[in-house]
TORROLO-12779 format. One record per residue (C-alpha): residue number from 1; x, z, y. Coordinates in steps of 0.02 Angstrom, whole numbers, always signed. Each point is the difference from the previous one (the first is absolute). Layout:
% TORROLO-12779
@i: NUM | xx: X | zz: Z | yy: Y
...
This chain:
% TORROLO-12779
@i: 1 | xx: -131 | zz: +1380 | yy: -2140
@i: 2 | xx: +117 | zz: -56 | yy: +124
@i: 3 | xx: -55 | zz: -183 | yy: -41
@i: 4 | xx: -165 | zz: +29 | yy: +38
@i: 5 | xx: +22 | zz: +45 | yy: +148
@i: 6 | xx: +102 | zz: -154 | yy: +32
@i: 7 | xx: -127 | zz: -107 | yy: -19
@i: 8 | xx: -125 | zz: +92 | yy: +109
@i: 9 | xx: +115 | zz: +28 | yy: +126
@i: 10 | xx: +42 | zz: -208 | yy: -9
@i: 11 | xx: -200 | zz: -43 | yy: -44
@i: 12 | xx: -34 | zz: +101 | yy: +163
@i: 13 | xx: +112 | zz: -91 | yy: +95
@i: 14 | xx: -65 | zz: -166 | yy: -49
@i: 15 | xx: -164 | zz: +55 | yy: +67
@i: 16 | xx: +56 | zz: +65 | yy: +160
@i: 17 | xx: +93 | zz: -195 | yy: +17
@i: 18 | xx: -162 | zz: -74 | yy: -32
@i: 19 | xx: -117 | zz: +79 | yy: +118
@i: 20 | xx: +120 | zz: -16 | yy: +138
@i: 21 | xx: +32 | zz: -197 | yy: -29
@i: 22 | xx: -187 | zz: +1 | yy: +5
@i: 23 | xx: +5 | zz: +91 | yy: +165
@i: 24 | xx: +118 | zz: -114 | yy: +70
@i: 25 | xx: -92 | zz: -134 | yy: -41
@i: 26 | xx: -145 | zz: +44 | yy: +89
@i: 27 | xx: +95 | zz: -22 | yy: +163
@i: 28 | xx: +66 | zz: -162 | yy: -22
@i: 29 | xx: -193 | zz: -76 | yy: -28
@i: 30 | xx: -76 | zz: -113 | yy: +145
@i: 31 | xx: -101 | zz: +116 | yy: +101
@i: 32 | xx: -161 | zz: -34 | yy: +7
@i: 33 | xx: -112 | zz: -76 | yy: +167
@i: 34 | xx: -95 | zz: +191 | yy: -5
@i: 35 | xx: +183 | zz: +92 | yy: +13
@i: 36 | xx: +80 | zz: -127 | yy: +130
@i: 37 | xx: -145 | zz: +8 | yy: +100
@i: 38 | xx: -14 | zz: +172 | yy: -3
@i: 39 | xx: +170 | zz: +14 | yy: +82
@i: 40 | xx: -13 | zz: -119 | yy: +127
@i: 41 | xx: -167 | zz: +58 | yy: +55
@i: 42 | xx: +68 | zz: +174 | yy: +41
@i: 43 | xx: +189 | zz: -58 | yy: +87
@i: 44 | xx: +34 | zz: -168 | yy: +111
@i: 45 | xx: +191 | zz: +19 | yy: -69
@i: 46 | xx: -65 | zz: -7 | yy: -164
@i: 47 | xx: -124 | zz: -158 | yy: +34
@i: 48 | xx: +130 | zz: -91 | yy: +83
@i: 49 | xx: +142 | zz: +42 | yy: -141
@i: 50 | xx: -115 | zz: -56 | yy: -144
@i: 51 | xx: -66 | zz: -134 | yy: +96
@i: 52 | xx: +171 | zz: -70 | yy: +29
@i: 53 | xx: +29 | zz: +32 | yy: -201
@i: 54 | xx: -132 | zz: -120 | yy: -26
@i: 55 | xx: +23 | zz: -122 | yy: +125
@i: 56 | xx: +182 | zz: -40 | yy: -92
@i: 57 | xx: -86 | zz: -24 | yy: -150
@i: 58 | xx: +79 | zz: +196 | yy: -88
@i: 59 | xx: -107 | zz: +79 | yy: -121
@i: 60 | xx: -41 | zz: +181 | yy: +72
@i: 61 | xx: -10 | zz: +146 | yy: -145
@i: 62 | xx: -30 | zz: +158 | yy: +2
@i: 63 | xx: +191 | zz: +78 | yy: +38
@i: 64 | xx: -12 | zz: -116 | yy: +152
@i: 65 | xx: -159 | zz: +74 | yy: +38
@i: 66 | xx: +53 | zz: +157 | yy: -4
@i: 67 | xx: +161 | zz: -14 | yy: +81
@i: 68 | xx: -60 | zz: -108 | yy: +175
@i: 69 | xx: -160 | zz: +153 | yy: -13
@i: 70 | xx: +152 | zz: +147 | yy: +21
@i: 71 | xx: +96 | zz: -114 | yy: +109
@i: 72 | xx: -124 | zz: -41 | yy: +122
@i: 73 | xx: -55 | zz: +182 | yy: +28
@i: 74 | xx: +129 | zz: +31 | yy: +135
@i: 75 | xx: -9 | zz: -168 | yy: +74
@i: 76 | xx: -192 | zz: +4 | yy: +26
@i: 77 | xx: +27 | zz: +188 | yy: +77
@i: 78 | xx: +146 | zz: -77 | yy: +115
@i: 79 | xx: -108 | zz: -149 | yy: +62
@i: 80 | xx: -144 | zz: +128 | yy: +77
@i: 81 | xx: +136 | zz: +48 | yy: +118
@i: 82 | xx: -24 | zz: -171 | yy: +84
@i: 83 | xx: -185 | zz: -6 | yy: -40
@i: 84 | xx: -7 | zz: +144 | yy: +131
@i: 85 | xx: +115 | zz: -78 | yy: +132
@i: 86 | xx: -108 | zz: -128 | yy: +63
């Protein structure tokens, strides 16, 4: 009995590993042109950041994505501050 639950306990596991390596995965896959360009459309921080990704030749994914779309919140709320001092 105890062995049974052994191996569902270790056959459980095993699937839990697997569906997060594919998760990870998924993040670390070039982005497309529809997801960078959604980005950059909405956020001139973002535009410029993956612009400058490109321009040195770096493939962008989708963690980098992500991560210059939270960072660039703040930043693009920051720079209306001097869009209104004119």
């Amino acid at each position: 009995m105890k062995m049974k639950y052994t191996v569902l306990l270790g056959v459980a596991a095993a699937l839990l590993i697997l569906l997060a390596g594919w998760s990870l995965a998924g993040e670390f896959k070039a982005a497309t042109v529809a997801e960078i360009q959604s980005v950059a459309a909405n956020s001139k921080c973002a535009k410029k950041l993956l612009q400058d990704a490109n321009r040195f030749g770096q493939e962008i994914t989708r963690r980098d994505v992500k991560h210059v779309k939270d960072q660039c919140v703040s930043i693009d709320q920051q720079s209306k501050a001097f869009e209104c001092v004119r």
